[in-house]
C-alpha positions in Angstrom: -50.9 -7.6 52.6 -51.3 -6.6 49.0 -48.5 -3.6 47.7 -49.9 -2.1 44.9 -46.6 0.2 44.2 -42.6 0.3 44.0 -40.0 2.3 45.3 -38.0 4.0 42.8 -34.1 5.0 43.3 -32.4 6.3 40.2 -28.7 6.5 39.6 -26.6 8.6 37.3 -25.0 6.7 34.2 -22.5 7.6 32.3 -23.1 7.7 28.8 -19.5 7.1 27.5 -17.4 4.2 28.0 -14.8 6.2 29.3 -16.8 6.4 32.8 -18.1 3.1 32.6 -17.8 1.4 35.6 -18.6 -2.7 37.2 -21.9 -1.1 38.0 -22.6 1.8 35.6 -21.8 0.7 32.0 -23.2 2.0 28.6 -25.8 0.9 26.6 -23.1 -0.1 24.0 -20.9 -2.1 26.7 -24.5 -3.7 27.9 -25.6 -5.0 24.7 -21.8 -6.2 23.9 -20.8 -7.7 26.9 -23.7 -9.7 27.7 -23.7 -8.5 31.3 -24.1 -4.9 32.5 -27.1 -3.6 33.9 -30.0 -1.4 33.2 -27.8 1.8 33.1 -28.2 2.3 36.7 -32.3 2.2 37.4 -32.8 0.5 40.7 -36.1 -0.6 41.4 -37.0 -2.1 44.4 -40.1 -4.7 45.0 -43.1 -3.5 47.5 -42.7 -5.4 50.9 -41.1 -6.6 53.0 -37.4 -5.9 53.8 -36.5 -8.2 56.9 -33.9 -10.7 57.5 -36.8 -12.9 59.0 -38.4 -13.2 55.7 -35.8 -15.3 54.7 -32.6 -15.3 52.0 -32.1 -14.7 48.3 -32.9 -18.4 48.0 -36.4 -18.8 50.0 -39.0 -18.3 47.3 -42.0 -19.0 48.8 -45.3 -19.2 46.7 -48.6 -19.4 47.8 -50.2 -19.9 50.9 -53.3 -22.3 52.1 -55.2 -18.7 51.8 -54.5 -18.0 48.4 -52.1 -15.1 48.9 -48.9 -15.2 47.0 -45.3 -13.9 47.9 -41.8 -14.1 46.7 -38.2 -13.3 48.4 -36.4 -12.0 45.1 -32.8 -11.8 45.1 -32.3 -7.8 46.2 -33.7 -9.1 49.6 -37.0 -7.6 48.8 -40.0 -9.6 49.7 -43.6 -8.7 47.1 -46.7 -9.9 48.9 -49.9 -10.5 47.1 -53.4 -12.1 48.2 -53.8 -14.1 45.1 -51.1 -15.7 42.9 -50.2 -13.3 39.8 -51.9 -13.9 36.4 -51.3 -10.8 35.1 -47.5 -11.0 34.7 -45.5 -8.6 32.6 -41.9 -9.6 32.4 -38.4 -9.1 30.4 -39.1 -11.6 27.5 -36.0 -13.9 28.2 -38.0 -14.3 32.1 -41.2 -14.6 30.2 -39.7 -17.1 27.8 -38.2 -19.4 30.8 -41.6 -19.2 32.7 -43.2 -20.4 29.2 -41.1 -23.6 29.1 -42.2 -24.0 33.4 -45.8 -23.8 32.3 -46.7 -20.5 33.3 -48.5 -17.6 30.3 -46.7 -14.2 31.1 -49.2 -12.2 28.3 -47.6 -8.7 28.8 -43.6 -8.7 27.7 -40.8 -5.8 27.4 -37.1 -6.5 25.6 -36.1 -7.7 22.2 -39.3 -10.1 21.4 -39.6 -9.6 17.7 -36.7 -9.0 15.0 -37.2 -6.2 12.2 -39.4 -8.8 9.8 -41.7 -9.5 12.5 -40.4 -12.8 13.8 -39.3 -14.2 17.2 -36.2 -12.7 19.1 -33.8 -15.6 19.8 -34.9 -14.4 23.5 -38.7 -14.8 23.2 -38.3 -18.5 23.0 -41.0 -21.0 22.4 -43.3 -18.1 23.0 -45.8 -17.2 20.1 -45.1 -13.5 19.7 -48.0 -12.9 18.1 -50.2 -13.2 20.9 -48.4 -11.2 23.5 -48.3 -7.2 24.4 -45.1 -5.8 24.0 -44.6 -2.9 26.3 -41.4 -2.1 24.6 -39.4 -3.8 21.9 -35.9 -2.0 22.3 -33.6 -1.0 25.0 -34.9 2.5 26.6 -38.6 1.7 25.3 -41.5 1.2 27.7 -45.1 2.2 26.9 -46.4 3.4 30.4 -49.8 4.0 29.4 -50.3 0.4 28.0 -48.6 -1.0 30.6 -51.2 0.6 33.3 -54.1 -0.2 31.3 -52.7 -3.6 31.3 -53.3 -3.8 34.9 -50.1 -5.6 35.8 -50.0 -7.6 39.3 -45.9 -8.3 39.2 -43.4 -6.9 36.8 -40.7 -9.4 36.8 -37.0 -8.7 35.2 -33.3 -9.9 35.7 -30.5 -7.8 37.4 -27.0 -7.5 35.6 -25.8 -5.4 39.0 -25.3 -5.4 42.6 -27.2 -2.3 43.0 -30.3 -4.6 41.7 -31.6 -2.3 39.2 -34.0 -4.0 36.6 -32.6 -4.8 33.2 -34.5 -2.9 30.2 -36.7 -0.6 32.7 -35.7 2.9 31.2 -34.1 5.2 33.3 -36.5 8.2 32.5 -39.4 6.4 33.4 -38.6 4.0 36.2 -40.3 5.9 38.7 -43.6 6.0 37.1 -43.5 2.2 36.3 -42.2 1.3 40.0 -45.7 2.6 40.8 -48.0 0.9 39.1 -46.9 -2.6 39.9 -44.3 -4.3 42.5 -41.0 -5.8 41.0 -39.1 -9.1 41.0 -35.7 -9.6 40.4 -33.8 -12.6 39.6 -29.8 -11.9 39.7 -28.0 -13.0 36.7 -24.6 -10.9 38.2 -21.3 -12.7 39.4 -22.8 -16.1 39.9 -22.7 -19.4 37.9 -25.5 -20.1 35.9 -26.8 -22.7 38.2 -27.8 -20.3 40.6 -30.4 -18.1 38.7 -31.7 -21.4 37.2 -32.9 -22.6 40.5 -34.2 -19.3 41.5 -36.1 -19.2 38.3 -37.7 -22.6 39.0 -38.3 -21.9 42.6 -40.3 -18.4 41.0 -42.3 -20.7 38.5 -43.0 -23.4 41.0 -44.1 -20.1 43.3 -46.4 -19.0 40.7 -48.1 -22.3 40.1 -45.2 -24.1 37.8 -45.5 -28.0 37.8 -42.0 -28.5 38.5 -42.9 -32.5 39.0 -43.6 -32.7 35.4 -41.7 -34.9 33.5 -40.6 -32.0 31.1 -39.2 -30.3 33.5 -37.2 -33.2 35.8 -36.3 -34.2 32.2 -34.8 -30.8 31.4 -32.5 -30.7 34.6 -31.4 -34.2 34.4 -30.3 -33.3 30.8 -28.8 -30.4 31.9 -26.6 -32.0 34.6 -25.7 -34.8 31.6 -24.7 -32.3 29.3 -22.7 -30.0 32.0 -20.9 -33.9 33.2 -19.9 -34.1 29.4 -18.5 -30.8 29.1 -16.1 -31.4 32.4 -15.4 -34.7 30.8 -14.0 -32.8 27.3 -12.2 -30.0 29.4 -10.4 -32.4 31.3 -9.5 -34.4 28.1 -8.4 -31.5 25.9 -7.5 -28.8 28.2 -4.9 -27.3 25.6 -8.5 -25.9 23.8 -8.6 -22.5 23.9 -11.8 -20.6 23.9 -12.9 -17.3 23.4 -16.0 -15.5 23.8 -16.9 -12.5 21.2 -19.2 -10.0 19.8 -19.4 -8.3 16.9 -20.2 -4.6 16.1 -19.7 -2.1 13.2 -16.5 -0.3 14.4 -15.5 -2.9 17.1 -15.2 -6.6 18.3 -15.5 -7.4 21.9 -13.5 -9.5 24.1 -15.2 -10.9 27.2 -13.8 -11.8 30.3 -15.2 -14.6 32.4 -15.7 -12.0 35.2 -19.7 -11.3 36.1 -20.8 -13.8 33.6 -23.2 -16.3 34.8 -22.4 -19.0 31.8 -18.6 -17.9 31.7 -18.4 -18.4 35.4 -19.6 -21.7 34.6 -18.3 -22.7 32.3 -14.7 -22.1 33.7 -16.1 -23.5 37.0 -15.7 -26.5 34.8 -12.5 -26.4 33.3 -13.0 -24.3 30.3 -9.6 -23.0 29.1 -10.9 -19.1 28.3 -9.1 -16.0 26.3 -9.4 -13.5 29.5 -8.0 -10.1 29.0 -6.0 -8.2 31.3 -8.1 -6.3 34.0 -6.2 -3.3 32.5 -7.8 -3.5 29.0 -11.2 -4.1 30.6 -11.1 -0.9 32.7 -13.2 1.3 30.3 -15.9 -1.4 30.8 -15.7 -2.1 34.5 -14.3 -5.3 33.7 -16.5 -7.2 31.5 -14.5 -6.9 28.7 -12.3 -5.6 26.2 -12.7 -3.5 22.6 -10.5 -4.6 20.1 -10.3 -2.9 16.5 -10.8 -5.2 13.7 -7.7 -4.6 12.7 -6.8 -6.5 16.0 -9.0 -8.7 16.4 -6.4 -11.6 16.1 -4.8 -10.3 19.2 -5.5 -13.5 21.1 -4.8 -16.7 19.8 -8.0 -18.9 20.2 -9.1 -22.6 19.0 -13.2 -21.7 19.3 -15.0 -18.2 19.1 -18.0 -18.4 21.1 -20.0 -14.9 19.4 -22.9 -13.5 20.7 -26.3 -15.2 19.5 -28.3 -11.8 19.9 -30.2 -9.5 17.8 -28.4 -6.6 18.9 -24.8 -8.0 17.8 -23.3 -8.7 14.1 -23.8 -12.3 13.3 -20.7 -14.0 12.1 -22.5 -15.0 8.5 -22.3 -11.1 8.1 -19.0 -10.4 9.3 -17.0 -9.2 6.2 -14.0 -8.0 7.9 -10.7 -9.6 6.3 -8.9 -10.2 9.7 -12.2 -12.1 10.9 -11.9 -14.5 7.9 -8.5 -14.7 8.5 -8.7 -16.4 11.9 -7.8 -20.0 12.4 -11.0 -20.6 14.2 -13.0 -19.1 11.4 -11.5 -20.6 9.1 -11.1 -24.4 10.8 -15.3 -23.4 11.3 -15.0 -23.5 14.6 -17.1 -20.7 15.6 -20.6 -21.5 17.8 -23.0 -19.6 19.4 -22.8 -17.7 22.4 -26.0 -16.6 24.7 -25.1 -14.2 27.1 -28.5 -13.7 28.4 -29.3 -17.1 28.6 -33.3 -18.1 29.1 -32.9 -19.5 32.4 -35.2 -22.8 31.8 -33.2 -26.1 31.9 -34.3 -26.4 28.6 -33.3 -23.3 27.0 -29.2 -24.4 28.6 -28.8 -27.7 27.4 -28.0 -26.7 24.3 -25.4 -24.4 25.1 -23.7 -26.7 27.6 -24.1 -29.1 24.4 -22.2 -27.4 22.1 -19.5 -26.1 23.8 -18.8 -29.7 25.3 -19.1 -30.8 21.1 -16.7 -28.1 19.7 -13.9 -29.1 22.5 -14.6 -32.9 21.6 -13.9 -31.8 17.8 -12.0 -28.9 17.8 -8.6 -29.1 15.5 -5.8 -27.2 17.6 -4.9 -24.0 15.3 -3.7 -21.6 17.8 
């Protein structure tokens, strides 16, 4: 059957860090951390609900009829008669689809920057040629959106609950109506795992996963993930740390609920990981340090936030920043913490962490 609506279940959120919680955090906490959720909008797909459909992992695409349908990973089944075209998705989905061969034209989430040019989460996508639902957290354009005539909306989930990142809160329940939903989880699991449901979805929706671009990608992937155990194991005494920058604070993150933290220790990687105590006010994603104390833990590599929403360290001008070992030895690299989950897009960031252990001079 063909489900031409969503069910909507909204949650309360707090809107101050003090009430933040694993599953409720702050617009603040989200865009620092790098893993939070959608301030608590749970959206559900249309279909099916059965444990005889199948598990998270059973993506299946379409039929000898022409229909379409895809188990995401809140259990919830979307059934179409045709395979989407019109796709509207969370750019960084949209920008992984891109690099599996499949056009998503109608986007939502940080596609362009302030002088009109890519995100660093759009990708290889030309951002001139899509529609942009909304460009910034809280901002979706209904009325476009259902004059766009959307067959799937498809977005990560940073929670348990499964709500869909970026949807806005106020108007989740008039989008959960005008299209079904997909969610790929991108909570408490290594990165491995949302890759390969993001390739099952694309080979689902017509992706030539055979393609020598794409058997290339993983192969590269594996490679680079092989070198980064090789340098753990080598240099273990390396000590990493994963940042992000803000005006009045810098954040710490744990490895907790990260998908390329959890992989990245899964492999060895000796990580900075504060106390559960001084993550509390974020439901344990991470800590807020003053910049006064931002040398509170010693650290041979700062991994900082890559994304438009953070401070970039080029524009840091605090005098305890400079003053760091790391930052001063240069060995700060870029961190994604919403990763575009294409082989493609991962290399690189296997790749450079496995390069800065290799290097890295011992300063703390």
């Amino acid at each position: 059957m063909e489900c031409s609506y969503g069910r909507s279940a909204l949650s309360e959120s707090s809107h101050t860090m003090s009430n933040a919680r694993a599953t409720h955090l702050t617009r603040r906490g989200i865009l620092a951390a790098g893993g939070a959720l959608s301030l608590g909008t749970v959206l559900t797909a249309c279909g099916d609900d059965d444990a005889n459909s199948g598990g998270p992992g059973d993506g299946t695409g379409a039929a000898k009829s022409g229909s379409w349908s895809f188990k995401d990973d809140r259990g919830k089944t979307v059934h179409l008669d045709h395979v989407p075209t019109k796709i509207v998705a969370f750019v960084g989905v949209a920008a992984a689809l891109y690099d599996y061969g499949i056009e998503v034209k109608g986007v939502f989430g940080p596609t362009k920057t302030k002088d009109g040019k890519a995100d660093v989460q759009a990708g290889d996508m030309d951002v001139s040629k899509l529609t942009i639902f909304g460009n910034r957290f809280d901002q979706f354009n209904i009325e476009q959106y259902a004059a766009f005539q959307p067959d799937v909306l498809i977005s990560t989930t940073f929670d348990s609950a499964g709500s869909l990142w970026y949807i806005p809160v106020a108007s989740a329940d008039k989008i959960a109506k005008l299209a079904p939903s997909v969610a790929i989880s991108v909570y408490d699991r290594q990165l491995t795992a949302p890759l390969q449901r993001m390739w099952e979805l694309a080979e689902s929706l017509g992706g030539d996963m055979s393609a020598a671009k794409a058997v290339d990608a993983k192969k590269r992937f594996e490679a680079a993930s092989e070198r980064l155990r090789k340098a753990v194991k080598a240099r273990p005494e390396i000590k990493v740390m994963a940042g992000s920058a803000a005006d009045a604070v810098f954040y710490v993150s744990g490895t907790n609920f990260s998908i390329d933290l959890e992989y990245f220790k899964a492999l060895g990687v000796n990580f900075v990981e504060p106390p559960e105590k001084a993550k509390e006010k974020s439901g344990g994603w991470f800590e807020e340090l003053s910049w006064e104390n931002v040398d509170k833990y010693p650290a041979d590599i700062i991994m900082m936030d890559d994304r438009s929403s953070a401070i970039q360290p080029a524009n840091i001008t605090e005098a305890t920043w400079k003053k760091l070992p790391a930052v001063q030895a240069g060995q700060v690299i870029p961190r994604s913490p919403e990763p575009i989950l294409s082989y493609d897009k991962c290399v690189p960031l296997v790749e450079s962490l496995a390069k800065a252990i290799e290097t890295a001079k011992k300063v703390s």
